[in-house]
GUGUNU-544029 format. One line per field, with one value per atom (N, C-alpha, C, CB): y negated, x negated, z; atom name; residue in one letter. Coordinates in steps of 0.001 Angstrom, whole numbers. Glycine has a CB too. Layout:
GUGUNU-544029
py <- (Y, ...);
px <- (X, ...);
pz <- (Z, ...);
tiba <- (CA, ...);
fivo <- (A, ...);
***
This chain:
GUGUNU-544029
py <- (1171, 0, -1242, 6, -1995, -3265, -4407, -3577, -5521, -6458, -7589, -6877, -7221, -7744, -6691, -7871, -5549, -4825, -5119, -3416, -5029, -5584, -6760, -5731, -7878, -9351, -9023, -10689, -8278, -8445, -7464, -8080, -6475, -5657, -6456, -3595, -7402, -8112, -9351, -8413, -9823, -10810, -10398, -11326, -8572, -8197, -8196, -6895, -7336, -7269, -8471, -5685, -9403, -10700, -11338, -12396, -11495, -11563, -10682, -11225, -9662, -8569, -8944, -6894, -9045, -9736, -11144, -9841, -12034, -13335, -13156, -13908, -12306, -12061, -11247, -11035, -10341, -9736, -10995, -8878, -12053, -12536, -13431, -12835, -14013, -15004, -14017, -15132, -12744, -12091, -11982, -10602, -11645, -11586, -13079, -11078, -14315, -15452, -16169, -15993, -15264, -15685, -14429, -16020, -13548, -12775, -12950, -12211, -12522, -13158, -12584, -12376, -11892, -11305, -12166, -10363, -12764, -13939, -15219, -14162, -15809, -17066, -17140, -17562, -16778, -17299, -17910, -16647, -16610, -17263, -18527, -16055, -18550, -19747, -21045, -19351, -20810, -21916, -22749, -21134, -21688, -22057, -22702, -21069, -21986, -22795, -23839, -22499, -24116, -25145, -26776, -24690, -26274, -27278, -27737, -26936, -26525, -26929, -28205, -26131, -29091, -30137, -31273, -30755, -31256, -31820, -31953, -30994, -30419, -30178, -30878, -27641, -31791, -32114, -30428, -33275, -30971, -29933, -29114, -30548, -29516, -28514, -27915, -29706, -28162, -27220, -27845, -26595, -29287, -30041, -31028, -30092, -31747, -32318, -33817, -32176, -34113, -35818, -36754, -36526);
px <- (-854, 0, -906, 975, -604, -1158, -608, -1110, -1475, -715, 252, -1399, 396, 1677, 3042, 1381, 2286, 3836, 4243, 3936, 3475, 3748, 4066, 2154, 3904, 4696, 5814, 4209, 6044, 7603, 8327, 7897, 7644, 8937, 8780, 8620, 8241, 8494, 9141, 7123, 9441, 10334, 11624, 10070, 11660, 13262, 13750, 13640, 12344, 13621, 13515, 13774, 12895, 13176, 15264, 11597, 15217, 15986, 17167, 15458, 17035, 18107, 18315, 17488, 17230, 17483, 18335, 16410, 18234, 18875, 19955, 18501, 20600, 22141, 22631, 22219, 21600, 22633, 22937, 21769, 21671, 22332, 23498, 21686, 23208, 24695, 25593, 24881, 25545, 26983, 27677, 26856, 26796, 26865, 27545, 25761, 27053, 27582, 28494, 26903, 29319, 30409, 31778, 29981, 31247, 31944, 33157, 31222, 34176, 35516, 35449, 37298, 35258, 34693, 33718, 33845, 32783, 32122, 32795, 31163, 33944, 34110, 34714, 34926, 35493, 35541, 34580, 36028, 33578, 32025, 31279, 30775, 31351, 30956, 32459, 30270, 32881, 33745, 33557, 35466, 33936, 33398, 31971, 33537, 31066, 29615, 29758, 28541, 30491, 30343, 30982, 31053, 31830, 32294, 31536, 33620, 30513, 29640, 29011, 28721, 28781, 27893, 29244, 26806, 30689, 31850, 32279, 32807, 31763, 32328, 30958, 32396, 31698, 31101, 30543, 32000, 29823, 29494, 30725, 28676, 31940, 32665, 33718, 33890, 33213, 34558, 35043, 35716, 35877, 35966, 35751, 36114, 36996, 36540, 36139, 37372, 35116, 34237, 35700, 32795);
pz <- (0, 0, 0, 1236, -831, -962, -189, -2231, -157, 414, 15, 927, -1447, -2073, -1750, -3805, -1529, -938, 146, -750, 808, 2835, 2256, 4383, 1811, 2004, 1574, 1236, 525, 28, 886, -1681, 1304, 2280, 3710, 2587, 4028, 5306, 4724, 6261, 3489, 3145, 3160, 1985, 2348, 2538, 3763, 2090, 5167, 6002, 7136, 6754, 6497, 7529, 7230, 6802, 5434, 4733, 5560, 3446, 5415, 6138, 7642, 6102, 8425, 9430, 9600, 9774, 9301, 8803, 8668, 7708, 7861, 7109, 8347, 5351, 9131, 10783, 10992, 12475, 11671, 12424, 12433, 12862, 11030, 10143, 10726, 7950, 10081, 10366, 11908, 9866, 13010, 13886, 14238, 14277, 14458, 14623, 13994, 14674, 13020, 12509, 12784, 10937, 13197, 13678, 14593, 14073, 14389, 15323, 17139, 14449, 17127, 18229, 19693, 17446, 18756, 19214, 19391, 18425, 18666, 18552, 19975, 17283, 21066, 22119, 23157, 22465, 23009, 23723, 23077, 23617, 21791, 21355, 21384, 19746, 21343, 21503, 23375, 21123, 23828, 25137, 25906, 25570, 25056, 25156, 24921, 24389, 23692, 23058, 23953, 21691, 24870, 25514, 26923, 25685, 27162, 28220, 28320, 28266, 27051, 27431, 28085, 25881, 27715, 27913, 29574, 27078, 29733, 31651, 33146, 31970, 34131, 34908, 35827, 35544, 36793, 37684, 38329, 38742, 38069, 39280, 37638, 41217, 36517, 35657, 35031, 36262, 35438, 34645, 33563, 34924, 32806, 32042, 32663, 31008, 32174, 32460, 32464, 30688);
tiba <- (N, CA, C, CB, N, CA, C, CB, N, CA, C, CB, N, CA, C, CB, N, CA, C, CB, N, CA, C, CB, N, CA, C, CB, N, CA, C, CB, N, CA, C, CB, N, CA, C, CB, N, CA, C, CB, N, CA, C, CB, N, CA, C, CB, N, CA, C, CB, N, CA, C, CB, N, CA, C, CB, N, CA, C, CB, N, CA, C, CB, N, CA, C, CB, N, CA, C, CB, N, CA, C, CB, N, CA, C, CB, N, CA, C, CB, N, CA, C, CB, N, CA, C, CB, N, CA, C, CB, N, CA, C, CB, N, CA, C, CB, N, CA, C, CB, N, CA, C, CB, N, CA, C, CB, N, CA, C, CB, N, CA, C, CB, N, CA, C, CB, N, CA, C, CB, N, CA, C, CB, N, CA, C, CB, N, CA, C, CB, N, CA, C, CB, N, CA, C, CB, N, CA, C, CB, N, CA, C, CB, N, CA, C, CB, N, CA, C, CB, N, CA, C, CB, N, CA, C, CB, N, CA, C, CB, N, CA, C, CB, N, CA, C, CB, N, CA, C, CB);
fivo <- (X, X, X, X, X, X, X, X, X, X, X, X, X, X, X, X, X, X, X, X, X, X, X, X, X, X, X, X, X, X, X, X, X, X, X, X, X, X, X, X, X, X, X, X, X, X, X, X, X, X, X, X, X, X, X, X, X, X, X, X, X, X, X, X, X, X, X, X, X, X, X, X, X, X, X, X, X, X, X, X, X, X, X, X, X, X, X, X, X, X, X, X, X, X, X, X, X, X, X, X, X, X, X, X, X, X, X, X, X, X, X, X, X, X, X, X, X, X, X, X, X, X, X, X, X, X, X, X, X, X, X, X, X, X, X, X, X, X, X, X, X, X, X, X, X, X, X, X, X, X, X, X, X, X, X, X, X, X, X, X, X, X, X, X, X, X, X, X, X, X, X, X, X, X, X, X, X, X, X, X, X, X, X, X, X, X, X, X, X, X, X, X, X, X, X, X, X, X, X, X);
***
């Protein structure tokens, strides 16, 4: 194996990697936890909203 093969099979599975994780973070499954993170910077120290 050369080292034009190792770059391109560590380009595919970076590539493949990338597209998990897109998939993963668009996944419906997830969107409550992210929705909720997402309001953390919104909530004072006790829960509420500012």
């Amino acid at each position: 194996m050369d080292v034009n093969t190792l770059r391109a099979a560590v380009t595919v599975l970076s590539f493949l990697a990338f597209i998990g994780i897109v998939c993963w973070a668009w996944s419906r499954k997830n969107a409550a936890g992210f929705a909720e993170a997402a309001q953390l910077p919104l909530l004072d120290d006790e829960g509420g909203p500012r």
